[in-house]
C-alpha positions as CSV (number, residue, x, y, z in Angstrom):
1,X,78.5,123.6,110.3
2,X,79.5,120.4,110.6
3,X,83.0,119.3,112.6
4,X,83.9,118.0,115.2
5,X,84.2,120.0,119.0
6,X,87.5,121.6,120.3
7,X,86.2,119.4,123.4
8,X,86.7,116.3,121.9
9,X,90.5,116.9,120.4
10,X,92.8,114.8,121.8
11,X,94.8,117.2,124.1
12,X,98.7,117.9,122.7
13,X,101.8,118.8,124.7
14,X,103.0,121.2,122.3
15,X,106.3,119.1,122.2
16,X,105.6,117.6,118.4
17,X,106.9,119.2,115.5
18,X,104.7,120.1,112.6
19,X,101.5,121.0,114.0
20,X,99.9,124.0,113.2
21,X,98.6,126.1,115.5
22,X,95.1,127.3,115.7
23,X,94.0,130.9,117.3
24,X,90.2,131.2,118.0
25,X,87.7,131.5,120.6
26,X,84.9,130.8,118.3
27,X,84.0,127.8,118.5
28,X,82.1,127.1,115.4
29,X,85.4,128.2,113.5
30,X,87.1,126.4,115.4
31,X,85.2,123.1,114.3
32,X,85.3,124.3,110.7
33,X,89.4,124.7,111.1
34,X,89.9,121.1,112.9
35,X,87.9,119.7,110.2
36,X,89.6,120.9,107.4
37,X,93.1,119.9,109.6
38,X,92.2,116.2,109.6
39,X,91.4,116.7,105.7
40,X,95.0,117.7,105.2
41,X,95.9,114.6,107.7
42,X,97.4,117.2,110.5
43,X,96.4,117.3,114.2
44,X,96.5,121.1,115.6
45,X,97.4,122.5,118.7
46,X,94.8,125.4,119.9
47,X,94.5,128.2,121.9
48,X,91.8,129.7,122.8
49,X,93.9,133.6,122.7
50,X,97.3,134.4,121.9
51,X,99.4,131.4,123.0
52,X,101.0,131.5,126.6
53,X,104.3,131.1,125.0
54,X,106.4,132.7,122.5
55,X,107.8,129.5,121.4
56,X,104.6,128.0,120.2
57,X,103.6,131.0,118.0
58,X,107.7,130.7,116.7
59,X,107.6,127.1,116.1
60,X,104.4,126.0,114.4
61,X,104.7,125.7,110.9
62,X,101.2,127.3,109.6
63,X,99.4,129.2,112.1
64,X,95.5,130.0,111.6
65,X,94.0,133.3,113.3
66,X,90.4,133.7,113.7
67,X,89.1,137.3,113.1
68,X,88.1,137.2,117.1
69,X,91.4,136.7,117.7
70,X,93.6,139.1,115.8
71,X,93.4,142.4,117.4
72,X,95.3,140.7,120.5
73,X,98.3,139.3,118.1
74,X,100.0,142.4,117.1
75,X,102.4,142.1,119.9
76,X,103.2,138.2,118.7
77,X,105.7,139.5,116.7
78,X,106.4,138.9,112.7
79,X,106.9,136.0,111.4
80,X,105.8,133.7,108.1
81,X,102.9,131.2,107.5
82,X,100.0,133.2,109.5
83,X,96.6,133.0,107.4
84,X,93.5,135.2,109.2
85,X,90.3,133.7,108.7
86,X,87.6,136.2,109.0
87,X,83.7,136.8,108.1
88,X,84.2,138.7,105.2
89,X,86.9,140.0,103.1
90,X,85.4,143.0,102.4
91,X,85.7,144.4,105.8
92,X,88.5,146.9,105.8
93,X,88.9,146.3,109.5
94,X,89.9,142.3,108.9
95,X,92.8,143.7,106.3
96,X,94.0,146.3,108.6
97,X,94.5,143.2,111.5
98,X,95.7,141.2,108.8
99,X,98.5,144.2,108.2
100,X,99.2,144.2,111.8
101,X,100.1,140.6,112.4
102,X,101.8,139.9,108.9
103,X,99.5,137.7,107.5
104,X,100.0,136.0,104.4
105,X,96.8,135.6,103.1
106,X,93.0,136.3,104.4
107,X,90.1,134.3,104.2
108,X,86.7,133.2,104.6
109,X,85.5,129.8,104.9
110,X,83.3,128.0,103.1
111,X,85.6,130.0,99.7
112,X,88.7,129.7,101.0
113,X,88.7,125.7,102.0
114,X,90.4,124.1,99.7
115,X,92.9,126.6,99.4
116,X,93.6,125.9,103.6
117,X,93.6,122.1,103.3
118,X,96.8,122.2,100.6
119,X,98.1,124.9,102.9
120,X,97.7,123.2,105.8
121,X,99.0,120.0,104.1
122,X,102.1,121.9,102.5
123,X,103.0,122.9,106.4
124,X,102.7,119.8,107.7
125,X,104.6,117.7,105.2
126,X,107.7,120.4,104.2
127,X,107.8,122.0,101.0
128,X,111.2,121.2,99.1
129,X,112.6,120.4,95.6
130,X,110.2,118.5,94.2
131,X,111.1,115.2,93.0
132,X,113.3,114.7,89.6
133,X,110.1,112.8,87.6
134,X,111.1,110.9,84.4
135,X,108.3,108.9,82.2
136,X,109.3,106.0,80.4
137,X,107.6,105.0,77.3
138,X,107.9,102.4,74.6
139,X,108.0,103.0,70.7
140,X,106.9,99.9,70.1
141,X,105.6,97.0,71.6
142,X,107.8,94.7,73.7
143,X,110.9,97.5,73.6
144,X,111.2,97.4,77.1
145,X,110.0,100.6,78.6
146,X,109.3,98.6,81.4
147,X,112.5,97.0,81.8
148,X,114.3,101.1,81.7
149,X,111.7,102.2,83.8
150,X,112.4,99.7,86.5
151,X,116.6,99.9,86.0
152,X,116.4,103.6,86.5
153,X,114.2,103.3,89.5
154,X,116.5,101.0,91.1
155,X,119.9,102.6,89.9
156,X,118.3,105.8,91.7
157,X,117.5,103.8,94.2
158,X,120.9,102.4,94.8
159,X,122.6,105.9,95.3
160,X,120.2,106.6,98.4
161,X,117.8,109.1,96.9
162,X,114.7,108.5,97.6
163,X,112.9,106.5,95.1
164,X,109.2,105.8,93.8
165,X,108.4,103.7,90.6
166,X,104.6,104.1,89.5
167,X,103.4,101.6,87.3
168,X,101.1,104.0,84.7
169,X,100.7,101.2,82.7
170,X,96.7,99.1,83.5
171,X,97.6,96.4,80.5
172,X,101.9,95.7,81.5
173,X,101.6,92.8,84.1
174,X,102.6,94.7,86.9
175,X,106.2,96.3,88.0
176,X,105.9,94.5,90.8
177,X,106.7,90.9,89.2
178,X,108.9,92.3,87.2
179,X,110.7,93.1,90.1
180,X,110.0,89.8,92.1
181,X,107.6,91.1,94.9
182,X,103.9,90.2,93.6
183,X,103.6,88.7,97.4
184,X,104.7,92.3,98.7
185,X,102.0,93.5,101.2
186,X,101.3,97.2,100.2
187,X,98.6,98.8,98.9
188,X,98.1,98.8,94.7
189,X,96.5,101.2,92.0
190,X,92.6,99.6,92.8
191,X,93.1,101.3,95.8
192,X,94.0,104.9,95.0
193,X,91.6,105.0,91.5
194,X,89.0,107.0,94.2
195,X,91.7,109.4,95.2
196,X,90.4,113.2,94.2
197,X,91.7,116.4,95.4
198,X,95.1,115.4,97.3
199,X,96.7,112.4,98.6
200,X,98.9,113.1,101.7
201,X,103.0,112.1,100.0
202,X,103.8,110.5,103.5
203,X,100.9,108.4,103.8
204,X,101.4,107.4,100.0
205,X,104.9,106.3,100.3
206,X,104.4,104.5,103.8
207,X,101.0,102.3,102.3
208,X,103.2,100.9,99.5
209,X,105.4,97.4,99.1
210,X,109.3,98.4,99.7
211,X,111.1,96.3,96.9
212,X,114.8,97.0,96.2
213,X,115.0,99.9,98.3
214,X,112.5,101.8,96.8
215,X,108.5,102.1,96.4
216,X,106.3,100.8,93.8
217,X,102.7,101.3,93.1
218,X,101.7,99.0,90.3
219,X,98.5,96.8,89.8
220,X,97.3,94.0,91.7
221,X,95.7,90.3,89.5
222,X,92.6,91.9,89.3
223,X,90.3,93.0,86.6
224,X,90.6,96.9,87.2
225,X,92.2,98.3,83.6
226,X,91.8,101.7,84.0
227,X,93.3,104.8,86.1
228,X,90.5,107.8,86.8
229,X,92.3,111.3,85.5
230,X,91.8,112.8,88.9
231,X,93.4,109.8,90.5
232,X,96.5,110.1,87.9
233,X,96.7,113.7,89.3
234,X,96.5,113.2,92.9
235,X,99.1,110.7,93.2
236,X,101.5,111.6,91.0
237,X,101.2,115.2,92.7
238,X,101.9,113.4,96.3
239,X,104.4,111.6,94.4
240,X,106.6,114.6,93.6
241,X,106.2,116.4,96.5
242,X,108.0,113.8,98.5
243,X,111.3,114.9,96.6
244,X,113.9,112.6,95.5
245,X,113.1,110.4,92.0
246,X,109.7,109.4,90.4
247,X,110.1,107.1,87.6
248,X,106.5,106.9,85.1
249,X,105.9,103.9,83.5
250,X,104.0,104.7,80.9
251,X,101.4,103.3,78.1
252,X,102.1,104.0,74.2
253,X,98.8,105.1,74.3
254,X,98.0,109.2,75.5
255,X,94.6,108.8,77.0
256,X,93.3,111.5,79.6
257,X,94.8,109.8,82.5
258,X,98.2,109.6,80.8
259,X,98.1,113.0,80.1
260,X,97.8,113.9,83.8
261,X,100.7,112.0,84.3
262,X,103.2,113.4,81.4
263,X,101.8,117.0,82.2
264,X,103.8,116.2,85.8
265,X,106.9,114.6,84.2
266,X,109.8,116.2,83.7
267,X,111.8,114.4,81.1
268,X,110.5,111.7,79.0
269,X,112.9,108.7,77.3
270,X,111.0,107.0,74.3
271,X,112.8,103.7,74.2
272,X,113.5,102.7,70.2
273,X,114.6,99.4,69.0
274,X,116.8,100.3,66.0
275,X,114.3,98.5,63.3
276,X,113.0,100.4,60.7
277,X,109.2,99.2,61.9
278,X,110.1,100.6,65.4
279,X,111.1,104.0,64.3
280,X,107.9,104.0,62.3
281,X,105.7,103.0,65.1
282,X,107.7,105.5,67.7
283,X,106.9,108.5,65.3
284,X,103.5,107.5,66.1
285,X,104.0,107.8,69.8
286,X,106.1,110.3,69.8
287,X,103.4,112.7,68.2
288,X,101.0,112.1,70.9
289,X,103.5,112.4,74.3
290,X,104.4,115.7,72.5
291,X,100.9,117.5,72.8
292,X,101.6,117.2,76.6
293,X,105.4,116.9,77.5
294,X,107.9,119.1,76.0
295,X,111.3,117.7,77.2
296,X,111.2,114.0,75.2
297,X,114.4,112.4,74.1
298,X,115.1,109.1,72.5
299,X,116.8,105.9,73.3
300,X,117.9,103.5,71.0
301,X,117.7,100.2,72.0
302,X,120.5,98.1,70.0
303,X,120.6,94.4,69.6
304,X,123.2,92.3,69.1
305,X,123.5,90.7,66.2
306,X,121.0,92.3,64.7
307,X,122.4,94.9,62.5
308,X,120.3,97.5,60.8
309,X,122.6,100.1,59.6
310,X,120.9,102.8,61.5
311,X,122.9,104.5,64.1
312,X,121.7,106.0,67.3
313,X,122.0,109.9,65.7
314,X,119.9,108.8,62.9
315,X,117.5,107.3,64.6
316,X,117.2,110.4,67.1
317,X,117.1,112.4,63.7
318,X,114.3,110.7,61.7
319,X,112.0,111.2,64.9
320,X,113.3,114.8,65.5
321,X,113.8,114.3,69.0
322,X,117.1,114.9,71.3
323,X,119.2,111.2,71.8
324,X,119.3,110.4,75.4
325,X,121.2,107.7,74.7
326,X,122.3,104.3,73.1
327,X,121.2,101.0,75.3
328,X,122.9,97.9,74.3
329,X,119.9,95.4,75.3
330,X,121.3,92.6,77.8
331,X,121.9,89.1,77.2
332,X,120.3,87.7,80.4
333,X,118.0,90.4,81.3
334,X,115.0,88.9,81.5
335,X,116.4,86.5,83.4
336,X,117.0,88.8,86.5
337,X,113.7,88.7,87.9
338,X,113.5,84.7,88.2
339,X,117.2,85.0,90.0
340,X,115.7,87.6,92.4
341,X,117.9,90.4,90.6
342,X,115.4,93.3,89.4
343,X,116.3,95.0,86.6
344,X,119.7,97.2,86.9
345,X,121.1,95.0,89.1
346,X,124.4,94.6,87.7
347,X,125.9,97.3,88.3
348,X,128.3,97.1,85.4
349,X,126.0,95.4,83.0
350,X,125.2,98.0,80.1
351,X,121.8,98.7,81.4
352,X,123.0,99.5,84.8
353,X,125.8,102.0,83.2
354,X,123.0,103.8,81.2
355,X,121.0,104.4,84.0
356,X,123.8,105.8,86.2
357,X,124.9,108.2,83.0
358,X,121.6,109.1,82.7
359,X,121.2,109.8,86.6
360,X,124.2,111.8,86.6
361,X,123.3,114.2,83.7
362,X,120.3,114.7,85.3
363,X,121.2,115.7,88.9
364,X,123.4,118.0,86.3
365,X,121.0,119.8,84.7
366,X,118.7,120.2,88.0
367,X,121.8,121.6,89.8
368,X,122.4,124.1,87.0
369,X,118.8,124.8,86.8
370,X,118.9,127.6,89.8
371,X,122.0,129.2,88.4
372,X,120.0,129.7,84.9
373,X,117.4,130.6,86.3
374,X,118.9,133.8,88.0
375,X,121.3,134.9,85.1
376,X,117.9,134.9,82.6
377,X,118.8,131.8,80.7
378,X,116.8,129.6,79.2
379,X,117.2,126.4,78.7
């Protein structure tokens, strides 16, 4: 099998945190389990035997047990995160070891590898809430889905949260100019549309430009248009396991590669301008995002001086969707950027003062969520 040899691992302390813990004596194994460690980005400690100290088997965060191994581990004591890895899962014998050392899961290898690599990933990085993901999309063209998108990113931003804004959009110019950092070093969609299978969330959020206080992957000048499916996936996925706030903006179009991305979203705002034309293109829109995301609401965008006699609730009404919210556009928004000011940056400007509404009805909903949840309620 191919690998590479427990003899040429870089030798560990056993004084960082994180690092799974490998039990073997088999050597081939043991090459197939380093591999598949360096897959998921993680470097292992390993002992060849139960480890010398309790600590180590107490500490690690994932710890792999070779069938060679686990008739000496009983003694170890019980604890989560132990996966056996045996020859064959048939054997009654490897489930009866895999009773006595509390192991959450058995398996053989080739079968079970991807299965390890997101477990061994999932160790390694933490597993907590994942991040509040909200897609932004336009009814129409020019209604400035982009301009929300990149308000709420930096309004989330601005209250310490963690904070990612992912450009989904191949045709919109780039969220990166909009937000005055087109010179940004940091890595852009070109080089993630190879991604497949998963994309490690610290090593995604640490290779993009910092703008604002928060992360943005959007498109470089090139002539790349298009987002692979599997790409759409695997990012967004890293995305949202890093916690905090995603913000999606998104295309009017529903192609297969925005679908990955609104089947990962949480709430979706179509941005309306409140012209008859818009609401007539948005019902459009809207009929597509549906067929993927459940939880779309409306904004009505409102210009001044510009009077339509259609108020925000009839405007949510004749597209049958929830109103998030009513966003007085502006004067001087698209300004901002050429001032150095992203979008939101006034914080008492109406677009700021939607976002932060909107922000704070969210963390609302997610903190009642749990408490639903247990009492049988649906939402």
């Amino acid at each position: 099998m191919a690998g590479t040899n427990a003899s040429d691992q870089p030798a560990r302390s056993g004084d960082e945190r994180g690092a799974p813990l490998i039990i073997t004596e088999d050597e081939e194994l043991l090459d197939d389990l380093l591999r598949l460690s360096a897959a998921a980005g993680a470097l292992p400690e390993v002992a060849h035997g139960p480890p010398a100290r309790k600590e180590d088997w107490e500490a690690a965060p994932l710890v792999l047990v070779g069938g060679d191994c686990a008739a000496r581990l009983p003694g170890a004591g019980r604890r989560p995160g132990v996966v056996l890895i045996g020859p064959d899962t048939d054997d009654p014998a490897l489930w009866r070891l895999a009773v006595a050392i509390g192991a959450e899961r058995v398996l053989t290898l080739p079968d079970g590898e991807r299965w390890l690599v997101d477990r061994i990933a999932d160790a390694v990085e933490g597993v907590g809430p994942p991040a509040r993901t909200v897609g932004v999309i336009g009814g129409r063209g020019g209604a400035g889905a982009s301009t929300l998108a990149a308000a709420l990113a930096v309004t989330a931003a601005r209250t310490g949260r963690p904070t990612m804004l992912i450009d989904g959009d191949p045709l919109g110019g780039g969220l990166d100019v909009l937000l005055g950092g087109e010179k940004e070093k940091g890595l852009r969609w070109p080089a993630f549309c190879e991604s497949r299978g998963r994309v490690a969330s610290g090593a995604l959020e640490e290779s993009l430009p910092r703008l604002h206080s928060l992360r943005v992957l959007s498109w470089d000048r090139g002539t790349e248009i298009a987002i692979p499916p599997p790409a759409m996936r695997a990012v967004m996925a890293a995305a949202r396991r890093r916690g905090g706030v995603v913000v999606v903006d998104l295309p009017r179009r529903v192609d297969e590669a925005v679908a990955e991305a609104l089947a990962q979203v949480d709430v979706g705002l179509l941005l309306v301008p409140a012209e008859l034309r818009a609401i007539a293109a948005a019902r459009r829109v809207a009929a597509g995002v549906r067929t993927v995301l459940r939880d779309l609401r409306t904004v009505a965008r409102v210009s001044p001086g510009t009077p339509t006699g259609l108020e925000p609730d009839e405007i949510a009404r004749l597209l049958e969707l929830p109103l998030a919210g009513e966003l007085p556009w502006e004067t001087g928004l698209l300004e901002e950027p050429a001032r150095g000011g992203p979008p939101g940056a006034n914080a008492r400007g109406p677009l700021a003062r939607f976002c932060a509404a909107f922000w704070e009805r969210a963390l609302t909903e997610d903190a009642a969520a749990p408490a639903a949840a247990r009492d049988g309620v649906r939402s």
